[in-house]
VOGU-3710 file (C-alpha; in Angstrom, 3 decimals, decimal comma):
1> xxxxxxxxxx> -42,934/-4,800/-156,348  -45,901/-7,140/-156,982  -48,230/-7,349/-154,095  -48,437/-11,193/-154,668  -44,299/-11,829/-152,990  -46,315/-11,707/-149,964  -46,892/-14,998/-150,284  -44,316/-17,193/-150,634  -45,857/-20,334/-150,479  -48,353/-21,245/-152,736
11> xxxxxxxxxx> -50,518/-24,592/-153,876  -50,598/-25,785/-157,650  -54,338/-24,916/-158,513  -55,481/-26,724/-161,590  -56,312/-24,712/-164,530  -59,510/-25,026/-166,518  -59,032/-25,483/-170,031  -61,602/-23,957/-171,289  -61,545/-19,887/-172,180  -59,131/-18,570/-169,716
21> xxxxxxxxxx> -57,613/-16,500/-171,731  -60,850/-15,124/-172,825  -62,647/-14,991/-169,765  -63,915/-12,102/-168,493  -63,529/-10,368/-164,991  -65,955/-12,143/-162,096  -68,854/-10,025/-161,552  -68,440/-9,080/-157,801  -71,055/-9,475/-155,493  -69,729/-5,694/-153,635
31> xxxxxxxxxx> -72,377/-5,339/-151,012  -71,591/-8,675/-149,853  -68,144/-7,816/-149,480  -67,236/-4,909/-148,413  -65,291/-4,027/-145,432  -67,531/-3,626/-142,656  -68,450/-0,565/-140,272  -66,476/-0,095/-137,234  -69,840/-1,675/-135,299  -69,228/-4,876/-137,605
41> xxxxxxxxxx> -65,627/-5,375/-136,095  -65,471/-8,883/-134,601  -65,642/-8,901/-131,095  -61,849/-10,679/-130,406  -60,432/-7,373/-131,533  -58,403/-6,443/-128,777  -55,560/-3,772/-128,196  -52,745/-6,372/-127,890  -54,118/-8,415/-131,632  -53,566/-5,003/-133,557
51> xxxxxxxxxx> -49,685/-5,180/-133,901  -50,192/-8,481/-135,610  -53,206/-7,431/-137,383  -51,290/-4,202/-139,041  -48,345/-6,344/-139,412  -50,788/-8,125/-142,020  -52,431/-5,680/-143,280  -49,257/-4,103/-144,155  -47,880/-7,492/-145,751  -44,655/-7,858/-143,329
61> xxxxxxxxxx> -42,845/-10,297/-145,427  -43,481/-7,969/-148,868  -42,808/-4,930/-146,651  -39,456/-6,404/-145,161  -38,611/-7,063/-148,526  -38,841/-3,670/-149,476  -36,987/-1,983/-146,612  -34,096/-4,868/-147,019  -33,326/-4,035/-150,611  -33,511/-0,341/-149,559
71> xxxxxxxxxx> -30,312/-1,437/-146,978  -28,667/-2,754/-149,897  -28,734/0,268/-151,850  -27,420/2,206/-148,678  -24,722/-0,164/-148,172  -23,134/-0,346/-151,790  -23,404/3,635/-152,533  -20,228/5,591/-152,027  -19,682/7,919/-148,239  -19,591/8,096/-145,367
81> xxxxxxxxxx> -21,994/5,252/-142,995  -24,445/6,730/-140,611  -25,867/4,562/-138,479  -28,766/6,688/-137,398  -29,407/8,072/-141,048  -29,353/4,332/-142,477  -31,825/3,439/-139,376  -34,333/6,305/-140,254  -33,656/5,615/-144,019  -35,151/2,172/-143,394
91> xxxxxxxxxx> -37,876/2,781/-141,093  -39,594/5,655/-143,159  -38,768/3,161/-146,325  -40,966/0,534/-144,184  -43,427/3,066/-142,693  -44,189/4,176/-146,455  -44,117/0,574/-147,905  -46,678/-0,342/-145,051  -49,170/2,243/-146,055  -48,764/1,212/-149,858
101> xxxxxxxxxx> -49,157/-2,481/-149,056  -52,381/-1,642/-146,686  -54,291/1,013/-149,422  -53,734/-1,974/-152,111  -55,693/-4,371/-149,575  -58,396/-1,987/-148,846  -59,224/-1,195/-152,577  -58,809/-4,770/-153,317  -61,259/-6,424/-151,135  -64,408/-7,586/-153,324
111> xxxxxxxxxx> -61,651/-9,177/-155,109  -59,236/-10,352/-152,679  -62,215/-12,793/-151,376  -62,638/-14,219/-154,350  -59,271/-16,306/-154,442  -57,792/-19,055/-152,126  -54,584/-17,399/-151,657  -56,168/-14,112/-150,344  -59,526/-14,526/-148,984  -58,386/-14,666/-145,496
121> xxxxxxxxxx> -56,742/-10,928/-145,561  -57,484/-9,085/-142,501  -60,524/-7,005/-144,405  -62,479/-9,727/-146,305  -62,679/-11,303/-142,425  -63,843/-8,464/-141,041  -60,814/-8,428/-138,811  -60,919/-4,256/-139,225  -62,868/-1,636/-140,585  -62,261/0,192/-143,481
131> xxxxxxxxxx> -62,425/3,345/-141,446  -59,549/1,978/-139,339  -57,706/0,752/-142,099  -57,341/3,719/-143,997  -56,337/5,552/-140,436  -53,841/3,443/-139,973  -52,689/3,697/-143,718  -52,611/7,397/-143,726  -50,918/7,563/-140,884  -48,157/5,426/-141,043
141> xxxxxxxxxx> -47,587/6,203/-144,499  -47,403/10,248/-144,277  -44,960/10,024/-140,985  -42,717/7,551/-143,020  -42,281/10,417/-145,329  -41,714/12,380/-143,200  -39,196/11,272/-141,375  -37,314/10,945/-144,433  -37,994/14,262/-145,645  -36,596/15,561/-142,396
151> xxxxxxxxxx> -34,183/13,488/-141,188  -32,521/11,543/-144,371  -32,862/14,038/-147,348  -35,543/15,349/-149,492  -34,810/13,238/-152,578  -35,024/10,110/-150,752  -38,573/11,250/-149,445  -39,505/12,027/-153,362  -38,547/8,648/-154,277  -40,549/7,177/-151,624
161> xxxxxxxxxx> -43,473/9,105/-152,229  -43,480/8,042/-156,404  -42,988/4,797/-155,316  -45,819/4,316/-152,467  -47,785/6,505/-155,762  -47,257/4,360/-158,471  -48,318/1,303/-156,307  -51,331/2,626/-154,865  -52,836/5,240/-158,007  -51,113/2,796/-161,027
171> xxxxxxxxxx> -50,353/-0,515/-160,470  -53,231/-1,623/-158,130  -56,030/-0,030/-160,647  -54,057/-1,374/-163,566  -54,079/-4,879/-162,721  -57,618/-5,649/-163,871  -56,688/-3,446/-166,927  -54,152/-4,860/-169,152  -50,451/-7,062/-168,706  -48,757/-3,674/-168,799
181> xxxxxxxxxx> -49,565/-4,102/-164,827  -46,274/-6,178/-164,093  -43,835/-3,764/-165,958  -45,073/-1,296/-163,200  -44,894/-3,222/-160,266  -41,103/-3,960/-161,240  -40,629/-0,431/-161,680  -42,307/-0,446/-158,159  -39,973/-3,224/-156,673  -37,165/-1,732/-158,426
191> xxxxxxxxxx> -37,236/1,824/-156,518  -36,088/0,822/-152,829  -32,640/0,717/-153,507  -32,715/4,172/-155,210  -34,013/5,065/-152,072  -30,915/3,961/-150,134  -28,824/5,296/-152,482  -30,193/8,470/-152,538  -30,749/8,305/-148,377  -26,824/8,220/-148,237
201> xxxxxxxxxx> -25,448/9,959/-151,063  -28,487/12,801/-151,613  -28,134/12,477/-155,509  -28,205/9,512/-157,882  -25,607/7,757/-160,574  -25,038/4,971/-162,250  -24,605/2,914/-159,273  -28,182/3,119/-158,191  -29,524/2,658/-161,735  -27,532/-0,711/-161,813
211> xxxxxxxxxx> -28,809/-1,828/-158,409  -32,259/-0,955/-159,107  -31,948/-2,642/-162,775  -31,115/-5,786/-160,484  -34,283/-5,648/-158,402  -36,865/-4,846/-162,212  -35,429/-7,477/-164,305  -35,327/-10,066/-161,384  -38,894/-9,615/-160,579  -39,932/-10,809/-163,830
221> xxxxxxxxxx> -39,034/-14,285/-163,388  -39,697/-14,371/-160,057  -43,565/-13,371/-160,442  -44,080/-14,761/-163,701  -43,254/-17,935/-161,673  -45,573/-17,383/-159,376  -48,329/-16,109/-161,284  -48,372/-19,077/-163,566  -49,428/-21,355/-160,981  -52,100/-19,091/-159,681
231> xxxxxxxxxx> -53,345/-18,352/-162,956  -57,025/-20,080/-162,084  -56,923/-17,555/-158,515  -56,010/-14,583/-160,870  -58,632/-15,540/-163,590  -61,352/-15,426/-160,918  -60,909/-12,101/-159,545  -60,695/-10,790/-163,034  -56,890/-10,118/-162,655  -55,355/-9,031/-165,958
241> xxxxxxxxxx> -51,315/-11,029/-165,916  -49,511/-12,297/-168,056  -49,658/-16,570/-167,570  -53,869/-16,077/-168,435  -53,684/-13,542/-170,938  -50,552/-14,318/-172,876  -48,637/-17,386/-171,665  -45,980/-17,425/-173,926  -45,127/-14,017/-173,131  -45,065/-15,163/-169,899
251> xxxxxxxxxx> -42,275/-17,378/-170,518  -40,324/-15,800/-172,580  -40,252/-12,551/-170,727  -38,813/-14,421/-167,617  -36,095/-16,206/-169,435  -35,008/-12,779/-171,030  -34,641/-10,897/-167,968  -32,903/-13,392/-166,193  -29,974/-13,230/-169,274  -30,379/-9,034/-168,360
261> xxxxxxxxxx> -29,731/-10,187/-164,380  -26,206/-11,812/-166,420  -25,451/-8,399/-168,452  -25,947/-6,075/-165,360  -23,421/-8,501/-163,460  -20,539/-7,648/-165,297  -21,715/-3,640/-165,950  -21,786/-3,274/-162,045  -17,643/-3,689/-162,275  -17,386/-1,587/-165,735
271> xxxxxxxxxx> -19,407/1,773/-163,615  -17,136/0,947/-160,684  -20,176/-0,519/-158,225  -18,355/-3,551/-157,615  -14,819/-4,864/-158,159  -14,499/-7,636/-161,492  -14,396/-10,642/-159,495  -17,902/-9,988/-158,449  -18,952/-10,551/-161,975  -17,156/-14,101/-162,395
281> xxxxxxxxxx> -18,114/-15,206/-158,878  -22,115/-14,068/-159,889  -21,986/-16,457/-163,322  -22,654/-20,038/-161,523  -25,520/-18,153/-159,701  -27,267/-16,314/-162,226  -26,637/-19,145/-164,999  -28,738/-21,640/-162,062  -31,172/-18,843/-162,569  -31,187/-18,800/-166,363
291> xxxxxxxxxx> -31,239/-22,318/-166,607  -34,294/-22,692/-164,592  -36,286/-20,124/-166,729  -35,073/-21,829/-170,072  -36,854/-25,309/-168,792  -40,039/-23,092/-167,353  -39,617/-21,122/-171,363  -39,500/-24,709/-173,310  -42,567/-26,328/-170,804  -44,091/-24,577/-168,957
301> xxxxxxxxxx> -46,092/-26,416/-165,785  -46,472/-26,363/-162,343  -43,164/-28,047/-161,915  -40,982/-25,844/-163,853  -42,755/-22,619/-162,613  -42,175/-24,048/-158,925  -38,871/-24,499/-159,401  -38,095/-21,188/-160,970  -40,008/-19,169/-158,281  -38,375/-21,308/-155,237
311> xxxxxxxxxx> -35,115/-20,577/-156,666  -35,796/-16,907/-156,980  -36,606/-16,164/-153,849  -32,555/-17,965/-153,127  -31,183/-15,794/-156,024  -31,901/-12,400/-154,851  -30,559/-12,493/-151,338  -27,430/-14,365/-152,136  -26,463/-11,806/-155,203  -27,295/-8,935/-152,709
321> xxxxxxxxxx> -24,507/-10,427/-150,391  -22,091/-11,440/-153,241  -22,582/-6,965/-154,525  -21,877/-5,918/-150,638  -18,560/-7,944/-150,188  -17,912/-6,790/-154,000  -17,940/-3,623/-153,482  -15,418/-0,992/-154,689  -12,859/0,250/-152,120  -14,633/-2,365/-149,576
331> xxxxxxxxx> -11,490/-3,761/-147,779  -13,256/-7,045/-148,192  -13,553/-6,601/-152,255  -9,839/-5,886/-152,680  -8,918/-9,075/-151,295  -11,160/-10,732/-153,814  -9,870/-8,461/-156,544  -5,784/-9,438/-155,738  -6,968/-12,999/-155,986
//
């Protein structure tokens, strides 16, 4: 999932209208701004700070995200519920999702300080060492595979792995590359619930491919949203996205895959992941959803892009819920379906 959820709120920034789209990356000033040695720490650092420090270093909100739609994946795959499997399911989801989170802000840091939205990370301020930073990533992120690995199942821990891999060795690098960037960070966001799936079940059908189709085409709108009114931040650092390189992309890409969010709806029912009500109760949701990218696809501005992201970060929780008390056999679903 893009690093940039982390965020949730976010100021209009004007855009200049002169050669964004052909500007080139900010030259970065690197020796100016590069984490410091573990003697350049600042001196508040203090045993009791660190919890809140790794907490945003790891991007908690992102990171809760993460482990939250790996729940979801647990909860609507078929068997039997294990409490202590779901917990350690979740927690070496998050442990692995930290690490991922805390490598991308340690190999993004000349460029992180370059934009408003990021330039007070916990590295560009000095707040840690690079040293300690990629402890603390390594650490975290090996035992959360671990765990999983030995205490979930081994296909959970593989899924894990390629996902905390494609963030870190693809979609990072590839953001001051080329658009393609986004595609793999939805591939990213869309993993998680595989994860579940696979925590609970130890193999994967359609019913995970249909959840984690929910969490890749819904990321599209929700970041092309939020990209578009950062496009001047992005621009800066040299970032490589869609709303500065090819607006009209941009647009069009998020109204498309919120009509997909409409299509999946009604094939979660036809592969038996939810009962048929769920896809009639999910229309005056996800048609809110598609009518908010249609007015951000015919104008585009910070008004329609606000709109569209706010009600994206609404849309995902509340269809989550509505595909838990739809699912099949649920004794809460087959009240819905005798309606």
């Amino acid at each position: 999932m893009a690093d940039d959820t982390e965020d949730c709120s976010y100021t209009r920034q004007p855009l200049q209208r002169s050669g964004i789209h052909d500007r080139q990356p900010t030259h970065v000033q690197t020796k100016a701004k590069q984490c410091p040695d573990d003697e350049d720490i600042q001196p508040n650092l203090t045993l009791s700070s660190l919890p809140s420090i790794y907490l945003r270093l790891s991007k908690a909100k992102l990171t809760g995200l993460v482990a939250m739609s790996a729940l979801c994946g647990y909860g609507m795959a078929p068997g039997e519920l294990d409490i202590m499997v779901c917990f350690l399911m979740s927690l070496g989801t998050f442990m692995s999702s930290c690490s991922a989170n805390a490598f991308n802000q340690i190999f993004e840091v000349p460029y992180d300080s370059q934009m408003a939205r990021t330039k007070r990370r916990v590295l560009v301020t000095g707040l840690l060492s690079r040293v300690h930073a990629i402890s603390f990533a390594s650490i975290i992120g090996i035992s959360g595979i671990l765990i999983l690995a030995s205490y979930v199942n081994l296909l959970a821990a593989i899924i894990s792995a390629t996902t905390w891999g494609l963030y870190v060795t693809t979609y990072t690098p590839l953001k001051r590359v080329c658009i393609g960037n986004t595609w793999i960070g939805a591939v990213v966001g869309a993993l998680p619930p595989m994860i579940g799936w696979a925590g609970r079940t130890g193999s994967l059908d359609a019913g995970a491919f249909i959840m984690a189709g929910f969490l890749f085409t819904w990321q599209f709108p929700h970041f092309n949203a939020l990209s578009w009114n950062l496009r001047s931040d992005y621009s800066k650092a040299g970032y490589r996205m869609m709303a500065t390189r090819n607006p009209d992309l941009c647009q069009s890409v998020a109204l498309r895959h919120c009509l997909f969010i409409i299509v999946l709806s009604f094939l979660a029912p036809y592969f038996n992941l939810t009962t048929w009500p769920f896809a009639l109760f999910s229309l005056p949701l996800n048609f809110t959803f598609a009518y908010l990218a249609w007015c951000f696809y015919k104008q585009a501005d910070g008004k329609t892009a606000t709109y569209l992201f706010k009600f994206s970060l609404l849309h995902l929780p509340l269809l989550m819920i509505m595909l838990l008390i739809s699912k099949k056999n649920l004794p809460v679903a087959k009240v819905f379906e005798n309606i």
